[in-house]
C-alpha positions in Angstrom: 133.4 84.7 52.5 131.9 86.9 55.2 133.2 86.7 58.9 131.6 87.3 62.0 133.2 89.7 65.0 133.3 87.8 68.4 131.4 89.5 70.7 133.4 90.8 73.2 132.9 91.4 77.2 131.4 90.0 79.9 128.1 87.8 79.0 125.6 89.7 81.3 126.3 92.8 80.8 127.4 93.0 77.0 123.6 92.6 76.1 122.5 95.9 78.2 122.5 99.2 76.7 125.0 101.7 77.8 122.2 102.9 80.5 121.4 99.9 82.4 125.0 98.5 82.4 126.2 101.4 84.5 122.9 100.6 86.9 123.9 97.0 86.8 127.6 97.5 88.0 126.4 100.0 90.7 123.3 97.9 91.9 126.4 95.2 92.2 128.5 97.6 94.0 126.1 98.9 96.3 124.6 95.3 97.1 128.1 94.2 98.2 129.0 97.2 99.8 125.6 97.1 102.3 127.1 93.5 102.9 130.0 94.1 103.6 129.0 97.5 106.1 126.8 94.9 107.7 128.6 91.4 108.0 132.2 93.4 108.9 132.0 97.2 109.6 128.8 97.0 111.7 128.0 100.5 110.3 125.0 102.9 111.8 122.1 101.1 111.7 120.6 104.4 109.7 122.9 104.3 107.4 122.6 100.3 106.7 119.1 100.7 106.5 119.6 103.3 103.9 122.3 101.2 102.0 120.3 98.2 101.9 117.4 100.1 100.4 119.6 101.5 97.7 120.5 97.9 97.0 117.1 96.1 97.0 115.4 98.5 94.7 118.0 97.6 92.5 117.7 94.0 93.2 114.6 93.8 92.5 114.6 95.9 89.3 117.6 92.6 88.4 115.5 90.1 88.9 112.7 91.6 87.0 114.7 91.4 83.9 115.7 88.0 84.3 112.1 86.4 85.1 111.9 88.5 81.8 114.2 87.2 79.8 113.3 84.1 80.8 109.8 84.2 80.4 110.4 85.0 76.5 113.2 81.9 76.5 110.5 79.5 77.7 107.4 80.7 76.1 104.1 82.4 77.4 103.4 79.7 79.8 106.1 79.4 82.0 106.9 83.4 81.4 103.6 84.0 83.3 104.3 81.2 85.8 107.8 83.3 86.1 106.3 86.7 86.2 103.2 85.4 89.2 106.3 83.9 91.4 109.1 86.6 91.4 106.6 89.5 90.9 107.1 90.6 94.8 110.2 88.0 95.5 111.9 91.3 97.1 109.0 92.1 98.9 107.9 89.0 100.2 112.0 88.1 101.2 111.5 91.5 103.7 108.4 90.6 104.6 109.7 86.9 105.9 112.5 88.7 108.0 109.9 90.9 109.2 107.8 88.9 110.5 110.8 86.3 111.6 111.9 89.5 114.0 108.4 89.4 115.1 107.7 93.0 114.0 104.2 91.5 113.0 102.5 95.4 112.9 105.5 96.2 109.9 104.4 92.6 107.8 100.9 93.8 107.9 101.5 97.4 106.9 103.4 96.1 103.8 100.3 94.1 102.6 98.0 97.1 103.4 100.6 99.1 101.7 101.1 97.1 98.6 97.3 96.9 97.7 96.7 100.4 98.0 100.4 101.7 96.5 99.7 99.3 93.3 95.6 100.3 93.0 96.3 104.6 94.0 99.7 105.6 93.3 100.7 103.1 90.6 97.3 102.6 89.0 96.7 106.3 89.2 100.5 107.3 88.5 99.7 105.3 85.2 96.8 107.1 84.1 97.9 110.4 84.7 101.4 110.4 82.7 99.7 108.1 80.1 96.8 110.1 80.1 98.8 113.6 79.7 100.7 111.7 76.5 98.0 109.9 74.7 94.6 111.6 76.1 91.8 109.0 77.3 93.1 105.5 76.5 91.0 103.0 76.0 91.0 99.2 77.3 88.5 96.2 77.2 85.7 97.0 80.2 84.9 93.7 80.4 87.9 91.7 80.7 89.0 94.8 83.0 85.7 95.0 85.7 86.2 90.6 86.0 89.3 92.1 87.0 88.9 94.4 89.4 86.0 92.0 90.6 88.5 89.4 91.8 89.9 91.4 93.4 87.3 92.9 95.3 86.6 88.8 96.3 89.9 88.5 97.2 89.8 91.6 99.5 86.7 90.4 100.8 88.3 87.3 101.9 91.7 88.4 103.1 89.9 91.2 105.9 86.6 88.1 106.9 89.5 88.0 109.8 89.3 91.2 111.0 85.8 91.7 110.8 85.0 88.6 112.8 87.7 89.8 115.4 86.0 93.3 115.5 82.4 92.1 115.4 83.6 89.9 118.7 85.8 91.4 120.6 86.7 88.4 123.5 87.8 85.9 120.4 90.8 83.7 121.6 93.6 84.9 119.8 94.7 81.2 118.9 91.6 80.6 117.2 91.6 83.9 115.5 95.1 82.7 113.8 94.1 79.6 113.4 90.9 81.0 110.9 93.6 82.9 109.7 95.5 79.9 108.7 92.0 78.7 107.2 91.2 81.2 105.4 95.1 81.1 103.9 94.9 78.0 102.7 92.2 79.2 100.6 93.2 82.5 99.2 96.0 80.5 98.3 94.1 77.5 96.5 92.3 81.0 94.8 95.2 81.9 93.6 96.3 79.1 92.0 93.0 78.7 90.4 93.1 81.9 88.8 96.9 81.0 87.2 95.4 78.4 85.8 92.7 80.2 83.9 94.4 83.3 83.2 97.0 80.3 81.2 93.8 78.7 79.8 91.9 82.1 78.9 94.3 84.5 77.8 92.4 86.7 75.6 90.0 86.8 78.9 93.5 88.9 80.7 94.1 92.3 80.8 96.5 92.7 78.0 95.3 90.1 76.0 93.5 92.7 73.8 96.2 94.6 72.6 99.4 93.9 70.3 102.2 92.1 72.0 104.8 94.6 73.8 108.2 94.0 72.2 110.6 93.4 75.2 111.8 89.7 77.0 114.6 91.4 78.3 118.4 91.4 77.5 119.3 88.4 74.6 120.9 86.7 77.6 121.1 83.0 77.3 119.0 80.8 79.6 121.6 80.3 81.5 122.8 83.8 81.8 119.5 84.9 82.8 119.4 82.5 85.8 122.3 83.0 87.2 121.3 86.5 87.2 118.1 85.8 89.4 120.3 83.2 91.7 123.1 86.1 92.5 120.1 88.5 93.2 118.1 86.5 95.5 121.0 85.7 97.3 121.8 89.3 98.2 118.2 90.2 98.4 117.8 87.9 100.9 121.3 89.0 102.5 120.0 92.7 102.4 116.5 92.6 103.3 117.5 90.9 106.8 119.8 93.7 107.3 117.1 96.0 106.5 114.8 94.1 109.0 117.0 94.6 111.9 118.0 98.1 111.2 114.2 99.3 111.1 113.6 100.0 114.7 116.8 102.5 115.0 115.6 103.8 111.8 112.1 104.2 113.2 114.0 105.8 116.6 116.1 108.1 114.4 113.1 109.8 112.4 109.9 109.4 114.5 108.6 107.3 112.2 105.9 105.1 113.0 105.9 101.1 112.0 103.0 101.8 110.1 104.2 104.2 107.9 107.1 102.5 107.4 105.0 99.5 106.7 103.0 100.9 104.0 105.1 103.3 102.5 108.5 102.6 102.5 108.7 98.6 102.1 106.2 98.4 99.4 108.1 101.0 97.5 111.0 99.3 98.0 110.4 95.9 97.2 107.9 97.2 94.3 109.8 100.4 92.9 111.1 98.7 89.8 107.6 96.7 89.1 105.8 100.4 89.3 108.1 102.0 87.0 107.0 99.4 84.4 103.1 99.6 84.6 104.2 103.8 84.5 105.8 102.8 81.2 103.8 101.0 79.3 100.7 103.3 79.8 103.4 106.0 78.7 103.4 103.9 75.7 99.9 103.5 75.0 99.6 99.8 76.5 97.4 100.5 78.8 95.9 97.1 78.9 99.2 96.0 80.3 99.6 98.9 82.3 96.4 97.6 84.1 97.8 93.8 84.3 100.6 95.0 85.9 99.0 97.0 88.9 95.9 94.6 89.2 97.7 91.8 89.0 100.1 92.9 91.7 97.9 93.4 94.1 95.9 90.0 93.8 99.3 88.2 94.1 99.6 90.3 97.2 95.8 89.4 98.3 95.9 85.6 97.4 99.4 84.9 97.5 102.1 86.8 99.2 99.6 87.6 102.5 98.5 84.0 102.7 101.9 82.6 102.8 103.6 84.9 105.3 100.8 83.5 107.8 101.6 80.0 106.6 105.5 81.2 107.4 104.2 82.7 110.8 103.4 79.3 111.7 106.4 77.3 111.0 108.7 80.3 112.6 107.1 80.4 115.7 105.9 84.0 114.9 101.8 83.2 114.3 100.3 85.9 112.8 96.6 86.6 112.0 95.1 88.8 109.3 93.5 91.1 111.7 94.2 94.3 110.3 93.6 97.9 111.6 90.5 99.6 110.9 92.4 102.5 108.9 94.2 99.2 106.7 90.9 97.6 106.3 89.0 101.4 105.3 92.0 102.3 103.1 92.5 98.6 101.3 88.2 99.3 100.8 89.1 102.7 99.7 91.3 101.7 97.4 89.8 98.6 95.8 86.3 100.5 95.1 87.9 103.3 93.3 90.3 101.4 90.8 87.0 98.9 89.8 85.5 102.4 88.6 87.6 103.6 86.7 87.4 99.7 85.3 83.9 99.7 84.6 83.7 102.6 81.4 87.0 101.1 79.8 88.4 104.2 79.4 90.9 106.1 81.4 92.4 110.2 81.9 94.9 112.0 83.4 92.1 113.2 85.9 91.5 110.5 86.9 94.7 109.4 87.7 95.6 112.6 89.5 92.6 111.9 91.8 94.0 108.1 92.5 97.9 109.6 93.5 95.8 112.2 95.5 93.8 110.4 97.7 97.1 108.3 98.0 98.9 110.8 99.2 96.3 111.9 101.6 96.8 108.3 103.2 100.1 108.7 103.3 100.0 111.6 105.3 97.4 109.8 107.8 99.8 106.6 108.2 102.5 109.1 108.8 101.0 110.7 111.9 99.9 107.2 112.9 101.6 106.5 116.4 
């Protein structure tokens, strides 16, 4: 008669290897700690910023492996329902306190910033190091250019705003939100639309061409795994409005300007732990998925996350429009039309992606010098 060992320690972190329990505990720590320098020290405002940064990219890395482990406790369905609504929960929980504080200039940044960190540096990031380990990789042109299609449409649609503000310069700003508002409603409905026949179509998806990646996560138990994401929104949410308000003394401290800040720094933040996975998995030779990950980040950002944060503008009392500047609009357009090329031949190098970080970094430069 054979017995089995109890398996000892605490439930969430037992399941983790020896690596990511150590970041676990210290993600913990450091979430608490930026808490509790903000709720009872009233530390520097630098150094909260700072803290709270620490804390969300580890956040957000958190609840990235519980929609995880939860999407392979449910099944495909819901997993992908999982993964398209906590995909950029960190960065859209900023983004609300952003634009709550009325710093309207930093919510828009972060969208710019998003599309084009997710289509150059992740995209291109992707490429390169997979490129460098496995030569050219090769993914389904098809299913890939309907991909980078959509979101060319969605682009289109998400900047109609601020070509009709710059192709008539008087426009009542109430009735340039208020197209905003419109033209929300129907990313959003665009969005949903596309859910549904990624659901219905999945061999049409990136990644639906290749062999299933072996992950889902920790073995945590359903229950485990929520708990998890409830404790990590909480202090996401916690953090990211101490981040919001310590921005402007961070932007004093450093010259920084809102835009960079905007497009560099909160997308990063709120999207560090999404990137490292596309980087990953074209490490691994799944580039399909590699592809699913940085495409379909940025139309959740286009369709979803953009759309919704003018919907929020509204109820807040903070209405904003999606009239961007003409460097956002030329950069997103940038951005866009170079990742649907390297769609169209189904095949990707490290040259390629070196080109994609390259140009990314030459924007980053210009949004730095941006006053």
């Amino acid at each position: 008669m054979t017995t089995t060992t109890p398996r000892r320690g605490v439930p969430v972190l037992r399941e983790l290897g020896p690596v990511a329990r150590v970041l676990f505990v210290v993600t913990l720590l450091v979430a608490v700690g930026g808490v509790f320098l903000d709720l009872v020290v009233h530390v520097d405002p630098t150094v909260l910023f700072v803290v709270s940064a620490v804390g969300i990219l580890g956040l957000a890395w958190m609840v990235g492996l519980a929609t995880e482990r939860l999407g392979a406790v449910t099944g495909p369905q819901m997993g992908g329902i999982l993964n398209a609504t906590f995909g950029n929960i960190a960065e859209l929980i900023i983004a609300f306190f952003a634009l709550r504080a009325g710093l309207l200039d930093v919510v828009k940044a972060s969208i710019t910033g998003s599309v084009i960190g997710n289509l150059l540096f992740v995209l291109g990031a992707s490429t390169l190091i997979g490129g460098l380990r496995n030569g050219t990789q090769v993914f389904d042109r098809r299913v890939a250019s309907s991909n980078a299609a959509l979101l060319v449409l969605a682009a289109v649609g998400l900047f109609i705003p601020a070509v009709f503000s710059a192709s008539n310069g008087t426009a009542d700003p109430d009735r340039v939100v208020a197209e905003s508002a419109f033209v929300a409603v129907i990313l959003i409905g665009c969005y949903v639309l596309a859910l549904v026949y990624g659901f219905r179509h999945p061999a049409e998806t990136l990644g639906g061409h290749e062999a299933a990646v072996e992950h889902g996560g920790p073995a945590w138990s359903g229950r485990v795994a929520v708990g998890v994401l409830v404790v990590a929104a909480v202090l996401l949410a916690i953090l990211s409005e101490a981040l919001v308000r310590s921005i402007e003394p961070f932007i004093e401290q450093f010259g920084l300007s809102p835009f960079f800040v905007g497009v560099i720094l909160i997308p990063t933040i709120g999207n560090l732990a999404e990137h490292l996975v596309a980087i990953q998995l074209a490490w691994r030779n799944h580039i399909e998925f590699s592809l699913a990950v940085s495409y379909g980040s940025s139309l959740q950002v286009a369709l979803f996350v953009a759309p919704v944060l003018v919907l929020l503008g509204l109820v807040v009392g903070q209405p904003m429009d999606l009239v961007f500047a003409p460097l956002e609009v030329a950069a997103v357009g940038v951005a866009v039309a170079i990742s649907a090329l390297v769609a169209f031949d189904g095949e990707s190098n490290w040259l390629e992606g070196l080109l994609l970080v390259a140009i990314y970094l030459i924007l980053a430069v210009t949004f730095f010098e941006m006053v």
